[in-house]
N, C-alpha and C positions, 0 to 999 in steps of 0.2 A: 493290195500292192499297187502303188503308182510306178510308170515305165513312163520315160521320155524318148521317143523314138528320133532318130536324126534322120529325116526323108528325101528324096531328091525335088527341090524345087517347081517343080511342072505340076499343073493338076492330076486327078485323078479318077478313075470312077469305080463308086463303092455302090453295093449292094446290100441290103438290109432287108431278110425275107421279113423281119419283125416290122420293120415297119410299114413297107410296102410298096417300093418303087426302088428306081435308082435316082441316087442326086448326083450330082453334080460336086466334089470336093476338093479343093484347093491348099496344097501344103507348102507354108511357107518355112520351111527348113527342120523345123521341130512337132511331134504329134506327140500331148498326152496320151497315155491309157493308164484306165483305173482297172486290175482285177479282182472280182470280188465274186463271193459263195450264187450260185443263181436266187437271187429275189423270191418269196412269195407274196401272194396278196391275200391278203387279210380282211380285206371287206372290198366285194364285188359284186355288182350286179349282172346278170348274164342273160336276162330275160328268156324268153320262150320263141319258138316258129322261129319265123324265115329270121328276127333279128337277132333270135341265138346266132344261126347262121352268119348272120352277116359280125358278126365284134366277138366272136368267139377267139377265132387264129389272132387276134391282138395281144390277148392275153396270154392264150395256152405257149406261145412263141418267145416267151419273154419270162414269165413264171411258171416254177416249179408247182405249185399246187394254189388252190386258193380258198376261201372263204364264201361259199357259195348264198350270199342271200335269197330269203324266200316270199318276197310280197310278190307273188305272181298273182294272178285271177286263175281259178280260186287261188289262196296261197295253200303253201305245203306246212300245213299242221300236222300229219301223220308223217312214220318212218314208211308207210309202204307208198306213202306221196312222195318223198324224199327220194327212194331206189327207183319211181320210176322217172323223178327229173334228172338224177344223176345219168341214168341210162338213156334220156334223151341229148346231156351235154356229149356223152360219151359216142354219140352217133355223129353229134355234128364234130366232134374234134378229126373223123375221118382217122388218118395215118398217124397223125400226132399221139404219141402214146408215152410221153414223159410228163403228160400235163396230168395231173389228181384234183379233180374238183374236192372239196370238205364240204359236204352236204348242211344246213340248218333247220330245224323248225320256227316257225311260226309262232309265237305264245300268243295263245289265247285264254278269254276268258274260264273256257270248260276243257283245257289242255286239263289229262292225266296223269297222274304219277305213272300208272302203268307204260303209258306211252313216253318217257321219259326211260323208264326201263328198257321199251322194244329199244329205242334211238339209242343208248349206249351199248344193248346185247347186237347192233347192226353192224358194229364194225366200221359206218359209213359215216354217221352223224356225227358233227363235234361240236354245235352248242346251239343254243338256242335262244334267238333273236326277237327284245322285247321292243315292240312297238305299239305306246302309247295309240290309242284309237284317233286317226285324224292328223298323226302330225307330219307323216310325211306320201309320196308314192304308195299307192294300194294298203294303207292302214288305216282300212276304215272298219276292216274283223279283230284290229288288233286291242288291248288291256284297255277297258275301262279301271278298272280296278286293281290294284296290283295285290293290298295286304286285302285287299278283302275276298278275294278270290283266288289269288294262286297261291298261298303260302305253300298247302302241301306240294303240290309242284316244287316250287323252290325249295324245298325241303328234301325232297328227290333228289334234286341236281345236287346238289349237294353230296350226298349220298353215290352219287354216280360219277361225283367229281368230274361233273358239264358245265362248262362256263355260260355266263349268262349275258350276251351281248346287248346293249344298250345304246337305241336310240334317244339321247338325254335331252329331250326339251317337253314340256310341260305343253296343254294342250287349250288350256284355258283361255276365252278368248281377250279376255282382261286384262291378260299378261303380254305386257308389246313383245313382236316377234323377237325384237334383240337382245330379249332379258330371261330368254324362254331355257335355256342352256343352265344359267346363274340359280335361276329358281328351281329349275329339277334336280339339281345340287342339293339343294337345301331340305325341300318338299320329298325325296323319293330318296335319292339317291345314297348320301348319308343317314337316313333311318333304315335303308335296306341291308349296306354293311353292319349297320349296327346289331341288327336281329339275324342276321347270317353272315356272320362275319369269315369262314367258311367257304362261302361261295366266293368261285371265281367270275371277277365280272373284267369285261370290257367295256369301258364308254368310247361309243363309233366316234369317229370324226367330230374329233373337239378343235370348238371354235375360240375359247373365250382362255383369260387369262384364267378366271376362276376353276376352270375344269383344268388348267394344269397346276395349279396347286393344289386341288382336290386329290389328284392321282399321285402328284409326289408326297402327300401325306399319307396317303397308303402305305402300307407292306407291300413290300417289294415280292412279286409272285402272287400274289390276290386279287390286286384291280390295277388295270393295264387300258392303255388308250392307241386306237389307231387314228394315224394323221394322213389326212391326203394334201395333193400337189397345191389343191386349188384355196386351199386355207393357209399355204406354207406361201403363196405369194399371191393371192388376190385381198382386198380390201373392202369393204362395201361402196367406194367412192368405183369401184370396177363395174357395180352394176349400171351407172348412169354416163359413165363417159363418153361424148359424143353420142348420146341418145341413149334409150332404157336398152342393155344389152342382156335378152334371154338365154344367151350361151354360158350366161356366166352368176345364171340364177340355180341355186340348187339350196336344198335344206339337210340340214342347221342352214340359213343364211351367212353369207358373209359379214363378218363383223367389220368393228372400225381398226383403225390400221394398228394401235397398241395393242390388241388382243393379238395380232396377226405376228409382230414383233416375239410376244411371251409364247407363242406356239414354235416359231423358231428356233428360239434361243432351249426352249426343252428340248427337241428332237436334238439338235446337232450339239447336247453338252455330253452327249454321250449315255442319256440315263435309258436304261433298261426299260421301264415301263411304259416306252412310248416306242410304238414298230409302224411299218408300211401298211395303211390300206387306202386304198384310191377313192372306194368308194364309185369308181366310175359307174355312170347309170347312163345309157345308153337311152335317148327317144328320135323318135323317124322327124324329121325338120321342121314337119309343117308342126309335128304337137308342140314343139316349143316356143316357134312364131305365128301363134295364135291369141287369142283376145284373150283366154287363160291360158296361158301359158304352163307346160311342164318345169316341177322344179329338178336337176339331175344335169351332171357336166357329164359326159363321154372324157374321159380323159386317159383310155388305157392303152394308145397309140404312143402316148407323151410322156405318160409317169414316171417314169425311168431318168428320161432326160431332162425333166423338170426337177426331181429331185436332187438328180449329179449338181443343177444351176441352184437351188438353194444351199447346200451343202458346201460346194465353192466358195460363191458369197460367202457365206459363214468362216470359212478359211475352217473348214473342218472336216473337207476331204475323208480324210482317216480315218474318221465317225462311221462317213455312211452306211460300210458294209452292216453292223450292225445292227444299225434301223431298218437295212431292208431284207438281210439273210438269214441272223441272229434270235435277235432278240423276241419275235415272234414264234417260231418252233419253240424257243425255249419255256417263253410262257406256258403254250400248248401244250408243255410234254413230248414232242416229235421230235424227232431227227434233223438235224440241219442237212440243206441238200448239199452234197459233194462234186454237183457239174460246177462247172466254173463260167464266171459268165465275163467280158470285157465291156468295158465303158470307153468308147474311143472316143476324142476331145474332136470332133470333128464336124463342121456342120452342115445339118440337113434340113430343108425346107417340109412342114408338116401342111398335108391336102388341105383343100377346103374343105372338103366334104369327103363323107364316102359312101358310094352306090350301092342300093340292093336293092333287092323285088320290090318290096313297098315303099321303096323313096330314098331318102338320102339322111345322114348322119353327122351332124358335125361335132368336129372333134372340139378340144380343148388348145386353143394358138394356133387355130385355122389360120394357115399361112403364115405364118413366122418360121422364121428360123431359127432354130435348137441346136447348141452346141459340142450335146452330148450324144454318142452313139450308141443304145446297148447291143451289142450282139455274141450268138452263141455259137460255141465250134460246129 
């Protein structure tokens, strides 16, 4: 539900426990608000130690529950690896106790059917995260092989009706980074619906025009795509502007600006099989601006408000709830959450950074200003 509020001319000061400070707001006779169902996230990184600690309250303050990924060191391939990270998020949420981590495994090469069974008899785990060995952040224990080694597994999930999330790019060194998306399409991804047509899969953070016509030729309810902020408005011309920018390097890589366009125009036409995940992956400053550089935007300070400014743009408002409340639980089988969350049309300046024990963080529009406010009663 969109409100136009009529306000008294004077500035004002707002408070945003989610985001993290007070700004400075200025009303000039009229305030959007957008209301909508509270948000979950669907593919997040939360890491381990102190920098759980530090980008946890980002999330938990903002989303209802989320899609916990597992490339930690070691990663979490067992269910009782699972319970005991969940029980670590759950220490660092402190007082926050409306936030539900959704725990995931790890597929590997010598993953179990049985352990496929613990993970759905757990009550905790809700799918299970393939990563091609080498293509992204800590998948270096991930699938060499997929039909050659895990069928029974996938055959399980199945059976257990565990969706099977998908990091979709191909690892081969052969294949240029920009085409790596296009061909795990072809190469994996269509031959795996094909022989488990059954399984529910999600392809993460799709970048390319090809993977959204690949999911809207899905059944609708089977294979489902999460999008984040940084694909719905960066370009690959974003990684070189004024110098090589490491903040705005992450994998899938940024494509060229037409695939960025056809990512777009899928989300905000209103279709079901594309929901909110950020993707945010948090690293401490220096790993980023270094000689290699980490690939991963931190963007779960911003995601909220980046979305509302794509969505706008779009002139499709209306849409959003959808992509960010909706259409995700529904996939899942879950509950849609019933708090309600407000988007206030108001602007806030996003830190440059932000401080912890080991260093600092930078977000996604380090210092910009963002015109969307989400906040919860």
């Amino acid at each position: 539900m969109i409100k136009s509020l009529v306000l008294p001319g004077k500035p004002s000061r707002l408070y945003a426990a989610n985001i993290g400070g007070f700004e400075q707001v200025k009303s000039n006779g009229v305030r959007m608000e957008l209301s909508i169902a509270q948000p979950d996230d669907w593919h997040l990184h939360l890491r381990d130690g102190d920098l759980l600690e530090a980008v946890i309250s980002h999330s938990s303050k903002q989303f209802g529950r989320a899609i916990v990924m597992p490339n930690l060191k070691p990663p979490i391939t067992t269910t009782a690896a699972a319970a005991a990270y969940r029980k670590s998020i759950l220490k660092a949420l402190q007082d926050n106790t409306n936030f539900t981590p959704l725990m995931t495994l790890y597929l590997t090469d010598t993953t179990t059917p049985h352990e496929i069974k613990l993970a759905r008899e757990s009550g905790i785990v809700y799918a299970v995260k393939l990563y091609p060995a080498g293509a992204t952040t800590n998948s270096q224990d991930g699938v060499t092989d997929l039909f050659g080694k895990c069928v029974p597994v996938l055959e399980e999930m199945v059976n257990q009706n565990m969706p099977l999330l998908v990091h979709g790019e191909v690892t081969d060194p052969e294949i240029d980074i920009f085409d790596r998306e296009r061909v795990f399409i072809e190469t994996v991804l269509k031959p795996l619906i094909q022989k488990f047509p059954k399984l529910k899969v999600v392809m993460e953070h799709v970048t390319t025009m090809d993977a959204v016509r690949f999911v809207e030729s899905c059944e609708e309810g089977s294979v489902a795509a999460t999008v984040t902020p940084q694909h719905l408005l960066l370009n690959r011309n974003s990684l070189f502007q004024g110098g090589l920018q490491p903040h705005s390097y992450c994998l899938p890589v940024l494509k060229r600006e037409t695939h960025r366009q056809a990512i777009v125009s899928a989300v905000t036409s209103g279709n079901r099989r594309f929901f909110l995940g950020t993707d945010s992956a948090p690293h401490e400053r220096r790993r980023k601006e270094s000689v290699c550089g980490c690939a991963g935007i931190f963007n779960a300070p911003v995601a909220l408000s980046l979305y509302a400014k794509v969505f706008e743009e779009a002139g499709a408002l209306d849409k959003l709830e959808a992509f960010t409340s909706f259409n995700g639980p529904d996939f899942y089988g879950l509950p849609r959450n019933t708090r309600k969350m407000t988007l206030k049309k108001t602007t806030w300046k996003v830190p440059e950074s932000y401080s912890y024990a080991s260093g600092s963080i930078v977000p996604m529009s380090a210092g910009e200003s963002l015109e969307w406010l989400p906040c919860l009663p």
